[in-house]
N, C-alpha and C positions, 0 to 999 in steps of 0.2 A: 706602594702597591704590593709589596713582596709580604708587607708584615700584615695587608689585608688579606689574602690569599691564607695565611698561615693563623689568623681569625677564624675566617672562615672553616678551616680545614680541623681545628679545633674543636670548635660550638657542635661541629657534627660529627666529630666521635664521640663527643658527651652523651649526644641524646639521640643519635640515631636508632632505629628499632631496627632495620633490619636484621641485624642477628638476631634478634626475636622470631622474625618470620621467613628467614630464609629455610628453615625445614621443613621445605615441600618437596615430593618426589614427582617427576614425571609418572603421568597416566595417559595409556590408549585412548580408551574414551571415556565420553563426557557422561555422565548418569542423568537420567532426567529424574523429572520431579515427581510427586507424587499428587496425584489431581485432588487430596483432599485440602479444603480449603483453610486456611488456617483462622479464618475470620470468624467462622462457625462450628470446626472442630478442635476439637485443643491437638498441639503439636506430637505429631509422635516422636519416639525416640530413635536415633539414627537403625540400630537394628530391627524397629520398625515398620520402616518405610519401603515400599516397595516403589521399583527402576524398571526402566528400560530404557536399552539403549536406541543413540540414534547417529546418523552420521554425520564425522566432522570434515572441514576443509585445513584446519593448521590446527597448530598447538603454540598455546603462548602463554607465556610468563607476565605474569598483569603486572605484579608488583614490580613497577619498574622506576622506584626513585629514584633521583638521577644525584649521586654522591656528591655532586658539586653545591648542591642547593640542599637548604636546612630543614625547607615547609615543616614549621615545629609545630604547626596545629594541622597538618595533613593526616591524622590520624582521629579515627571516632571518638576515643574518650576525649583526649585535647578538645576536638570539637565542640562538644556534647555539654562538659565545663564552661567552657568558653562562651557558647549558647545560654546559658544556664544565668548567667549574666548582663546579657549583651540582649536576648528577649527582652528586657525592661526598656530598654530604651528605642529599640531595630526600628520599629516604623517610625519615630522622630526624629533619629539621627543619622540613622543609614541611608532611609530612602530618598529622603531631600536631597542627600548628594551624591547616589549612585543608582539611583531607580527609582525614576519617575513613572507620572501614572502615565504619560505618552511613550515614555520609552517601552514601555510596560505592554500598550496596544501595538505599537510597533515590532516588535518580538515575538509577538504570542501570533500575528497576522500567517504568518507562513504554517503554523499548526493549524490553518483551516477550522477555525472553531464555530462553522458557519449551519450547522444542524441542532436544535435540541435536542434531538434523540441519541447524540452522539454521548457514549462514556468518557469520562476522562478521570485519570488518576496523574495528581500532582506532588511529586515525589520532592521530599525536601522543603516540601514546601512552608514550614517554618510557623510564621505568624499567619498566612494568609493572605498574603500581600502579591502574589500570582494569582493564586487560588481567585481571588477576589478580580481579575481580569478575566481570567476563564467565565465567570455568571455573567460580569458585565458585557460580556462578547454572547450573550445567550442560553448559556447552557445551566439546564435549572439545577438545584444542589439537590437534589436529589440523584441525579448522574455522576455527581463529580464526588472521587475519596480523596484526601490529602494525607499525603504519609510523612513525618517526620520523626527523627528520634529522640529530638530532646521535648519534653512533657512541658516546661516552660513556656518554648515558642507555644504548640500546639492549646493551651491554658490560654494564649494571647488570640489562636485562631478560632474557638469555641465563643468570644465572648465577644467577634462581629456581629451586628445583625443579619448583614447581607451572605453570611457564609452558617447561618442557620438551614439545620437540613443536608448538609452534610456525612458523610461519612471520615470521621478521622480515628486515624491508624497511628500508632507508635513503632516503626520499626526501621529496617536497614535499610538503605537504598540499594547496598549490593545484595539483600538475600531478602525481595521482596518477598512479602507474606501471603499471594495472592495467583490463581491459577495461569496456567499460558494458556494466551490469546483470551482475555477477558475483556479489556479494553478497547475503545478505537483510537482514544489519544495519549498519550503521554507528554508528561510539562514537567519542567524541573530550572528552577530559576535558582540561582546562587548557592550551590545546593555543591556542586562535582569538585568546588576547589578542595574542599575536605575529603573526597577518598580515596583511601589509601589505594584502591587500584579503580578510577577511571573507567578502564578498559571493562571491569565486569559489572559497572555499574551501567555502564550502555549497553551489555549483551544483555541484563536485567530489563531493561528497555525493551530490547526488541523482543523478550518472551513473552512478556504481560499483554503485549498491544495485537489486534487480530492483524488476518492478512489485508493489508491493503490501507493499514492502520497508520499514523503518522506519528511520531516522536519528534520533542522538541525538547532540545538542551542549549540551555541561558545561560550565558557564562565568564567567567573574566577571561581577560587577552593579556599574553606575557609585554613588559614594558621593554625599551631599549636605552630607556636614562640611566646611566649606571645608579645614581642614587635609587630611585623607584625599582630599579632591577634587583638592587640589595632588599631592599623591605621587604621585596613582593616574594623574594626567594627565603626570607625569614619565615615568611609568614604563613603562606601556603600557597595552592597549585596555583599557578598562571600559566594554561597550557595556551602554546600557539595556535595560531589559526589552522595550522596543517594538523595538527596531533586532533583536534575534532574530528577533520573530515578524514582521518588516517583509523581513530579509533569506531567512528559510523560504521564507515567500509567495510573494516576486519569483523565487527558485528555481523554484519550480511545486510545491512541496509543500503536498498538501490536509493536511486535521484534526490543523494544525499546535496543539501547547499546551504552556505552559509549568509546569513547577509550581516552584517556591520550596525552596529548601535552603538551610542551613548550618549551620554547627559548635552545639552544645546551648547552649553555657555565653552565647553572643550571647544567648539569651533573645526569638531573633527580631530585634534591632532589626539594621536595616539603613544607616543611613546613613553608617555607614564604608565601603561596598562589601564583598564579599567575595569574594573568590580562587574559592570556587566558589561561587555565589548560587545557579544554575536550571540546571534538567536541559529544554530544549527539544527538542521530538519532533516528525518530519512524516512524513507517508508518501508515497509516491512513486505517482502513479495510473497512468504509463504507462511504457512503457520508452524508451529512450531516454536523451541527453543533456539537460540542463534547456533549458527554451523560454527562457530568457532568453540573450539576445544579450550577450557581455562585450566589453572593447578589449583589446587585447595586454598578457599580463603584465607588472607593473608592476615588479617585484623577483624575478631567480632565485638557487636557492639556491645556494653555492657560487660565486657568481658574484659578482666585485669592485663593488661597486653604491655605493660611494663612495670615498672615498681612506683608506688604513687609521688612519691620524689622527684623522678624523671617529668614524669606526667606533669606534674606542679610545677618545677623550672621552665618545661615546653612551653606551655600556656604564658605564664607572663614574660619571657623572654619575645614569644610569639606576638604578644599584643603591641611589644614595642614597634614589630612591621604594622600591625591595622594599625596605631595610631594615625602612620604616617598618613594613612590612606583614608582615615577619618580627615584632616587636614588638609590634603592636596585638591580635594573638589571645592572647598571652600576657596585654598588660592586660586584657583583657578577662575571659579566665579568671581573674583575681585578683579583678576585681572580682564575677563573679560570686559567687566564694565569700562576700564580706565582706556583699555587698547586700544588704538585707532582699530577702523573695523577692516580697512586696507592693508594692514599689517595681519605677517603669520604669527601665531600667537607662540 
């Protein structure tokens, strides 16, 4: 155990980033945005843009990886590579064994997707494979944008039929492209284990969505097998159940709740983690940007945020945790089959 510990403590002063991103200075307050839209006008330049301020309730430090654990693909570019890839095959390989189309309607049920006139922006959303429960729950694609950042997936979400009519976006989920309070929903499926800070990727949530709006984050659950606990900490974020409804809150969203998913053939148990565990839902009480105060992004996307070396060891060091986690819903479905059904699995 001692020379696991002393692995572990290793791997992660190879490739950790934070000294890359720990040079950020506390600030008063938070700057808001600028209402022009970036969909329609091209970006201005920071001495450009005009602010105002607004009031906050705290000040927090986002970037908050927890040194113990490696998440060597918690970072956009890792990600973005690693996407770059793993598009080719997502809806054949991944969803069979970590989201289904029921798990899928289950999830998305508490984001009330029960109006057509309702907007909705699907953040993360990848190949389409959310995106694609949001129409089937009613809502014409004409309302609905999907935003992700690697061109790949998004290549894979353009050449649905049922997701024709669309609005898709190539950008950050922490530094959405798109005005506050535009939206009435927000969706974001497997999407939060990759950012680097979480926390600003839910106060991004709560600006885009109007008041009264709903947000919905879909997401993995940390494991307590120590094997899967190892992978899942290789690999990337596995937040708790509490660090969800901990990071809603701090956002400023009220009648935040979580409910519990995943795949049938699990029988429920959870302490491998699961790729998608909980559908977390908050509503937004006012308009505006979130009253929470954040520090300067920690990681942009596209942007060299270590040396490409690094970057290249992360990723497939990294891929040794997905493997496992390609693998375990398959044992798992075998062993449901064989199990008595009176027995805990």
């Amino acid at each position: 155990m001692t020379e696991y510990y002393r692995l572990r403590a290793f791997l992660y002063n190879c490739f950790d980033q934070r000294s890359v991103m720990s040079a950020v200075t506390p600030i008063n307050r938070v700057q808001g945005r600028s209402q022009v839209s970036r969909l329609s006008k091209p970006r201005l330049g920071r001495s450009q843009r005009r602010f105002s301020l607004i009031p906050v309730k705290a000040s927090a430090e986002t970037y908050d990886r927890d040194t113990s654990r490696l998440r060597l693909i918690q970072h956009k570019n890792e990600a973005k590579y690693f996407y770059a890839f793993l598009s080719q095959v997502y809806d054949y390989i991944v969803n069979p064994g970590h989201w289904t189309t029921d798990m899928r309607t289950e999830a998305l049920q508490p984001a009330q997707l029960d109006n057509p006139n309702l907007t909705v922006v699907d953040v993360g959303g990848g190949t389409g494979f959310c995106t694609q429960g949001v129409v089937a729950a009613g809502i014409p694609t004409r309302n609905i944008t999907l935003l992700d950042q690697s061109p790949q997936q998004l290549d894979k979400a353009r050449a649905k039929k049922d997701l024709q009519g669309i609005t898709i976006v190539e950008g950050d989920a922490e530094d959405l492209p798109f005005q506050t309070d535009t939206f009435d929903r927000y969706t974001s499926a497997g999407s939060i284990e990759y950012w680097p800070e979480p926390q600003r990727g839910i106060c991004e949530a709560y600006r885009v969505i109007k008041t009264g709006g709903i947000a919905c984050m879909i997401g993995p659950v940390y494991p307590t097998h120590p094997v899967s606990r190892f992978m899942a900490d290789m690999w990337m974020l596995f937040p708790s159940e509490e660090q969800y409804i901990d990071w809603f809150t701090k956002a400023g969203f009220t009648d935040v709740s979580l409910k519990r998913i995943g795949p049938s053939w699990y029988r429920g148990v959870r302490r491998h983690g699961l790729i998608m565990g909980c559908s977390v839902t908050g509503v937004k009480p006012k308009a505006g940007a979130s009253p929470l105060e954040l520090k300067p992004i920690a990681e942009v996307s596209n942007k060299a945020n270590s040396n490409v070396l690094m970057t290249v060891l992360r990723v497939l060091l990294g891929c040794v945790g997905g493997f496992w986690y390609f693998v375990l819903p398959w044992y798992m479905f075998l062993k449901n089959l064989v199990w008595p059904k009176s027995w805990n699995m």
